[in-house]
N, C-alpha and C positions, 0 to 999 in steps of 0.2 A: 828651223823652218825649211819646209822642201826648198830643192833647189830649181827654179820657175825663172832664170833669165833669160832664157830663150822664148818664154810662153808671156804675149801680149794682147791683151785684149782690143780690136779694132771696130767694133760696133758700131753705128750709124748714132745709136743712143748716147752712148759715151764720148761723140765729139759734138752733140748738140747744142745749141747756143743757152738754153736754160740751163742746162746740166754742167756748163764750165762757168758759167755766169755764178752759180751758187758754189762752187768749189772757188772762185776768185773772193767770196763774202766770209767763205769757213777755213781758206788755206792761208793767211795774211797774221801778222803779232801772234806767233804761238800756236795759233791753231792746226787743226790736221784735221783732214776728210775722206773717206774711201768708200767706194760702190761695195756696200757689203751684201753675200747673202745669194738669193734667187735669181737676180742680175748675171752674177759673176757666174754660178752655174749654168746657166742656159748657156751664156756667152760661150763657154770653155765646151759643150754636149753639142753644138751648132743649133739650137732652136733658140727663137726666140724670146723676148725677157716682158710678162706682162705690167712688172710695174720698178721701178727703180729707186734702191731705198741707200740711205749713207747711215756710215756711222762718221761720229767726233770726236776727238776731244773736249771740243768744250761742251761745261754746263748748258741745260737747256735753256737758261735764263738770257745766257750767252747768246746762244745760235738767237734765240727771240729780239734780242738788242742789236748784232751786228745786219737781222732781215730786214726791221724794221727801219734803221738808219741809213738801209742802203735805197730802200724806199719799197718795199716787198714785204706780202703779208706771210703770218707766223701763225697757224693754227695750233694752237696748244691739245692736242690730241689725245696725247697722254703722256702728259709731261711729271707727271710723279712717276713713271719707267722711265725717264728721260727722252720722251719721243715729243718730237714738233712737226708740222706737215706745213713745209715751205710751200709757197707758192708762189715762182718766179714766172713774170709775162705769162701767166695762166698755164704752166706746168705743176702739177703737185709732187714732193717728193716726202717721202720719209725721212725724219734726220735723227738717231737716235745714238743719244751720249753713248760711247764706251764704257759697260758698266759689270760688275759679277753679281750675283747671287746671296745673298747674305743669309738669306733663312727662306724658306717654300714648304707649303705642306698641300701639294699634291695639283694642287689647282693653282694659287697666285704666290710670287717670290720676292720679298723684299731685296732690293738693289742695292748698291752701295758705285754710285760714280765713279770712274779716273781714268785715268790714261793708256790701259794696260791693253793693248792690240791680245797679245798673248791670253789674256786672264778672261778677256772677251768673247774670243773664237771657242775658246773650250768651256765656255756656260751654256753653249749652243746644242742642239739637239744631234744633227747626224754631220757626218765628216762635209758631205759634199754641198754646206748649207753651212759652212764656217770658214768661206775664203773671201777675200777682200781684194779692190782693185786700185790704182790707184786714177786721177784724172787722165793720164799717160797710158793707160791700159796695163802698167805693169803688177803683178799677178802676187797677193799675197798667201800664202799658207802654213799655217801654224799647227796645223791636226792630222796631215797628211790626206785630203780632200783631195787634192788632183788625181791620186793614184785610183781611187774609189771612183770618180768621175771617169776616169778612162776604162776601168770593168767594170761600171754601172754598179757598185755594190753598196748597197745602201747601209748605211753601217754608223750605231750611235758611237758619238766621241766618247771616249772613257768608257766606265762599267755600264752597261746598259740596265740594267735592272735597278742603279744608281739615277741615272738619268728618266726613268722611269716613274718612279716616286719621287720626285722632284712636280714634275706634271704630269700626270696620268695620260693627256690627250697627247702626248710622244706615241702611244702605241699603235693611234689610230692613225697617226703622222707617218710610223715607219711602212705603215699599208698603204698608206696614198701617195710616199713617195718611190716605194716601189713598184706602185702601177706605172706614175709617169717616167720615173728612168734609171729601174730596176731592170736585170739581166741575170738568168739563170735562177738560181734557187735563191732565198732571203739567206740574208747571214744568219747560219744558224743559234749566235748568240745574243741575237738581236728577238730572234721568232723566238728564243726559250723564256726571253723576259719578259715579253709579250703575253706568250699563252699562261706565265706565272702570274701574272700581273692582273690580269685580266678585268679580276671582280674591284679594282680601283678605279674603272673605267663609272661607277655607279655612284661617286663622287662628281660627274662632270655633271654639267649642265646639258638640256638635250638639244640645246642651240649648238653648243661647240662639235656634240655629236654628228649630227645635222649636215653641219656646214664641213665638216673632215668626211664625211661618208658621200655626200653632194661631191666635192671638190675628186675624191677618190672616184666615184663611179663614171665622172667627165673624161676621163684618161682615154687617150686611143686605145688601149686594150686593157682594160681592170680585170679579165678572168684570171689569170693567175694569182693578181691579190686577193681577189676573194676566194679564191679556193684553197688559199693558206690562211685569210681568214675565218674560213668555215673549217680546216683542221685544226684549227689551233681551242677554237670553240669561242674565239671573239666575235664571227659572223653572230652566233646565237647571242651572246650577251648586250649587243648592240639593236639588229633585226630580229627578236623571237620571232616575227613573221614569217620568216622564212624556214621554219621548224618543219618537215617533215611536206615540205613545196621543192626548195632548194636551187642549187643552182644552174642545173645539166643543159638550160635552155642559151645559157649565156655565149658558148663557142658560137652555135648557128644564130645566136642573133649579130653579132659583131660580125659574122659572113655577111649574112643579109645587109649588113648596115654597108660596108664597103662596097657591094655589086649594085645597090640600087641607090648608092651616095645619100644617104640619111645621114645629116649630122650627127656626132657623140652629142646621147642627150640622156642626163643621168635620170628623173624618172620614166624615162621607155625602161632602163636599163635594170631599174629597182623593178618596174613595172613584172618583166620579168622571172624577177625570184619571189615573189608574191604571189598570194591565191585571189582572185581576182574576186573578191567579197565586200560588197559594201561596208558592212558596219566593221571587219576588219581594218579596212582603208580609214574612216571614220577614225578607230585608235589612235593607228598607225597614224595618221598627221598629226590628231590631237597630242600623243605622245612623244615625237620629236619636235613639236611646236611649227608643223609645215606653214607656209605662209598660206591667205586664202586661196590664191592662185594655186598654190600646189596644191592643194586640200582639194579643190573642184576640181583639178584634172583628173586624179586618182580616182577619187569618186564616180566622174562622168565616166572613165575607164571601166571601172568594177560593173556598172551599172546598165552598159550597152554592152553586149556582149558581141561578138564577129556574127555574120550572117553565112549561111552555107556559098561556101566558093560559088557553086552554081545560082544564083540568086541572080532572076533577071532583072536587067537594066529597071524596068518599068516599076518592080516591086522592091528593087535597090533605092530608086530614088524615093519612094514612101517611108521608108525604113530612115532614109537619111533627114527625110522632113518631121518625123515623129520623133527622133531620137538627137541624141549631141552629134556632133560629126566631128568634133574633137576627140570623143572617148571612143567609138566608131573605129573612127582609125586608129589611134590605137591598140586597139583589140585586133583587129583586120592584121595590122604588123605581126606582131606578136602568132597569130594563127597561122600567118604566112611561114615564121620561125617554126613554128610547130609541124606545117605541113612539110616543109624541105627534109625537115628532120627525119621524119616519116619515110623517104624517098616520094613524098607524090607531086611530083614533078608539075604533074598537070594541074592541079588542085590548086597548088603553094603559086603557081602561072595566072592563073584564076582568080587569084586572091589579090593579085599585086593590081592586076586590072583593077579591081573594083576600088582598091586603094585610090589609084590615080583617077577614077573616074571621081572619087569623094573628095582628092586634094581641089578641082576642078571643078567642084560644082556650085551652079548659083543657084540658091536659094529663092524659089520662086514665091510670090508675094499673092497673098490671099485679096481676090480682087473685093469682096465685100465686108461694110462695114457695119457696126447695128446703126450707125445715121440712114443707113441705106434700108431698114426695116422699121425704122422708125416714121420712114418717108412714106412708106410703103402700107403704113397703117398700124404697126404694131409696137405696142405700151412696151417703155425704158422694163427692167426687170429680172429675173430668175426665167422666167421661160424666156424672154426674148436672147438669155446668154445661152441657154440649152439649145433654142433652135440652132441661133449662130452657130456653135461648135457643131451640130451632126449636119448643117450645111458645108462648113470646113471640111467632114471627115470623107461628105460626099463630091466635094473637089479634088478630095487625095485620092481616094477611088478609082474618080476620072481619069486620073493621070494628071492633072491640074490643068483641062484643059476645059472646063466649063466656065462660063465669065460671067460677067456681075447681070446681066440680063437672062441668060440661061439659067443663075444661081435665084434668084428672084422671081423667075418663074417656077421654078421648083419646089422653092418655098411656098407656092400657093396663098402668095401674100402680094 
């Protein structure tokens, strides 16, 4: 084990009143508990830690009998891996038995329980993703994960082309964990397993894809991982959409995102390496199982295209009342990427306006109703919806400034 007595973890998390409360229920007759995992690394990189998971000794059966007798529920999650999701005074944590590998064929891995801290850290996937803490902060390492943590190198424990075929979605793993805190170039024993590996990736499910390519493109800066994964030729095997589109847009969009503070938001980001095609997008969701929410944004994307930078206010606001103003924007983003690129300065300045003038804008409400043409003499029906709509199209016209009396006199009704 590295030598880590000097190195203590002091996190705000790790002295929280749930978080020692459940280490008082797992550290008592025998037992043992420790912050394993994505915790421990944030802690050790200074960023913070999204979710806090343990491992134990004891059986899950165990951890389920000593939560519930102390009066705290036991979500059995997935406790044939040996995983339970305590929930102390309404904190959730992960609590997963210390356990190896016994048999895997590429996707799921039969377990086998015990005690073995050691046997544990190294069934794990990369160095800096198999260190343990203790309630005390002090600092476990059994795979040499600190030293990787301090040059960022992202690196599987053991044979990596081992670890590999064990789970296939390791590869899309070692690309999303060296977006968020990779440095320099990928280890290159790591990227040769990978781009060998590759066509095992057609084994996965296209949820796990999904959700590792989603998770990877959130990163404050994913262009480097994607540009080793589009060398390696895992971008293709994963996004064929992006065949012969690619990625050159990505540096100046991550500019743009920083100067005008747009959150990291991973489909702007896919948005991007895509051709902005309906029935493309259409696939594309169908084929990694996007949720409805993602499927419409895409779509309303593909579907509204940016309007010419110079596009007046007057004929901006029709444009925004006829079309999405979610996919709108953006597009509008995106062309504003395309215009910096470009050098035109003035244009890509032009474009951000209309951006902000569409983050901004309210939705003005059509003042008539068909009650209102019904009132007015004319029969429920197919023509009284045709009128309504080319009286609509003649308030958009206006600029929407004609009213339910003006619109009613026009109608000639």
């Amino acid at each position: 084990m590295s030598e880590l007595e000097n190195i203590r973890i002091k996190e705000d998390w790790l002295k929280g009143k749930e978080l020692q409360t459940l280490f008082d229920i797992l550290c008592v007759d025998g037992g043992d508990a420790r912050v394993a995992g994505g915790a421990v690394r944030n802690a050790l990189m200074g960023m913070p830690a999204s979710d806090v998971d343990l491992c134990t000794t004891l059986i899950p059966q165990d951890v389920v009998k000593r939560l519930e007798a102390a009066g705290h529920k036991a979500v059995p999650t997935g406790i044939d891996h040996g995983t339970v999701t305590a929930v102390v005074d309404g904190a959730a944590f992960e609590v997963t038995t210390l356990r190896k590998d016994i048999e895997t064929d590429g996707r799921h891995a039969v377990v086998e329980f015990g005690t073995d801290w050691v046997a544990d850290a190294n069934r794990r996937d990369l160095t800096m993703n198999g260190l343990y803490c203790d309630r005390d902060g002090k600092v476990y390492d059994y795979i040499d994960g600190y030293k990787d943590i301090l040059s960022k190198d992202v690196r599987f424990i053991g044979d990596a082309a081992t670890r590999i075929k064990e789970d296939s979605l390791r590869i899309l793993r070692f690309f999303r964990f060296f977006a968020w805190y990779g440095g320099g170039r990928p280890d290159a024993a790591g990227l040769k397993a990978c781009a060998a590996g590759r066509e095992l990736l057609a084994g996965l499910s296209v949820e796990r894809i999904w959700m590792e390519l989603k998770k990877m493109l959130a990163a404050p800066d994913p262009s480097r991982a994607i540009l080793w994964m589009r060398t390696t030729g895992i971008l293709g095997a994963v996004l064929p959409e992006t065949h012969k589109w690619g990625t050159d847009a990505m540096p100046g969009l991550l500019r743009l995102e920083q100067e005008e503070n747009w959150q990291p938001d991973a489909l702007f980001r896919l948005m991007g390496m895509v051709r902005p095609d309906v029935e493309t997008m259409k696939g594309l969701s169908k084929r990694l199982a996007f949720s409805n929410k993602e499927t419409e944004r895409m779509v309303a994307w593909a579907n509204n295209p940016a309007p010419k930078a110079d596009t007046s206010i007057s004929d901006f606001e029709k444009l925004l009342y006829r079309g999405d103003v979610s996919g709108l924007i953006d597009s509008m983003k995106l062309e504003a990427v395309h215009l910096q690129g470009r050098d035109d300065a003035a244009n890509a300045d032009a474009m951000l306006k209309l951006i902000d003038f569409a983050q901004n804008w309210q939705r003005p409400t059509f003042p008539l109703q068909g009650q209102d043409l019904i009132a007015a003499g004319m029969k429920p029906g197919p023509e009284m919806g045709q009128r309504l709509k080319a009286l609509e199209e003649a308030w958009i016209e206006s600029g929407f400034k004609l009213g339910r009396d003006a619109l009613l006199e026009f109608s000639n009704y």
